[in-house]
N, C-alpha and C positions, 0 to 999 in steps of 0.2 A: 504494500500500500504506500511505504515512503518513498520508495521510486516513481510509483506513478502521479503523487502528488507534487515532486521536486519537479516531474517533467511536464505536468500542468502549469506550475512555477512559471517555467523556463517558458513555454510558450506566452502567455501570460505576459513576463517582462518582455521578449521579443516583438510579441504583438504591441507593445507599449513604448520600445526603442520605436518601432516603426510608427506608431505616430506622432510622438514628439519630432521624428525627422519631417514628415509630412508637414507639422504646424507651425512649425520653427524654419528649419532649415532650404525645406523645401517651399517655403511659404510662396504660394502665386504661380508655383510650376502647374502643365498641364495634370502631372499624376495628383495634385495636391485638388485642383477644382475637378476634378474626374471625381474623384473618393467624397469629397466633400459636398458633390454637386455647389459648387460656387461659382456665376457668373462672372467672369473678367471687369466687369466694372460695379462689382461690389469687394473687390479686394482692398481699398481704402479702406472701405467703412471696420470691414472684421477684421482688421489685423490684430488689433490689440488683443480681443478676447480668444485669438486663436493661438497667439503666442501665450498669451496667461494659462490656457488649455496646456498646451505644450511642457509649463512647468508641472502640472500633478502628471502629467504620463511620463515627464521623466521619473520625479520621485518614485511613482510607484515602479515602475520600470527597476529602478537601482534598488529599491524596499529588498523586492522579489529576489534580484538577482544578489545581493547579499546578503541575505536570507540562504537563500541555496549555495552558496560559498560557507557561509559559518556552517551549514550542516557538512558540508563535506571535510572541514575541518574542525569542527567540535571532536574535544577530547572531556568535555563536561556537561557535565546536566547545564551548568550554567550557558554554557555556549549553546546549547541546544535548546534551552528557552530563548536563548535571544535570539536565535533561528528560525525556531516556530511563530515567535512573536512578529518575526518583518514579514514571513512569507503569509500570517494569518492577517496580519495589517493590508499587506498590499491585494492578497486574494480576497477577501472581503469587500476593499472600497472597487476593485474592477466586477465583483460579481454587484455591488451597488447601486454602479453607475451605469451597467450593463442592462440592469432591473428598469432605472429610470426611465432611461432612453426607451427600453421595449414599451413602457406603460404610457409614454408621453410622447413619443412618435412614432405610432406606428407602422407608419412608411420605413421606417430603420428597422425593422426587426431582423435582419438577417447582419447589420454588424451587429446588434446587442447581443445577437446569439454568441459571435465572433468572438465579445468580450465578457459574457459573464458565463457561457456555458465550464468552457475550460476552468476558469478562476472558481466555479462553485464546484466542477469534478474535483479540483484541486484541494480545497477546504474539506469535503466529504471525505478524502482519502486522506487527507493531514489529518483530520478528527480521529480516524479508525486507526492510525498506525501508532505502536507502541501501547 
């Protein structure tokens, strides 16, 4: 079960590196208004709140993915509560946010699936292991 939860993890953060690149870095490219559906001349107006977006999908992003580094190197209960605690932190607020988005747009339900399905497999199987 802690393998498949770590690899929820890991998708999870990846899924979560690649949107921060989308909202940040890639801000205004055609893959960025493809995913987003955002018309080229509304790229003024949402820059701010796409980059503000950008800072919780890094954090959780880095939550997750060290999270899943202190597990593969915990040598103590301690390091393994603080392990469980970033990857239940960040799995949580992605299966959350995941939730909202399905309940509040539901023209989006196939990313919310994208983002809270794995993040809640992930917490189901971090609950059951150990």
């Amino acid at each position: 079960m802690l393998a498949l939860a770590l690899f929820c993890a890991a998708f999870t953060a990846a899924t979560h590196f690649y949107i921060f690149y989308l909202e940040l870095l890639a801000y205004g490219a055609s893959n960025f208004r493809r995913v987003f559906q955002i018309p080229p001349e509304h790229l003024p107006i949402v820059r701010a709140p796409f980059n503000n977006l950008a800072i919780y999908n890094i954090a959780l992003a880095l939550s997750a993915s060290l999270g899943i580094l202190l597990h593969i190197v915990a040598n103590s209960n301690y390091l393994y509560g603080m392990a469980n605690g970033l990857i239940f932190a960040a799995l949580g607020t992605a299966t959350a946010a995941g939730a909202y988005l399905w309940y509040s747009q539901p023209s989006k339900q196939r990313p919310a699936l994208i983002q809270a399905a794995p993040a809640l497999l992930g917490l189901i199987c971090l609950a059951l292991s150990r």
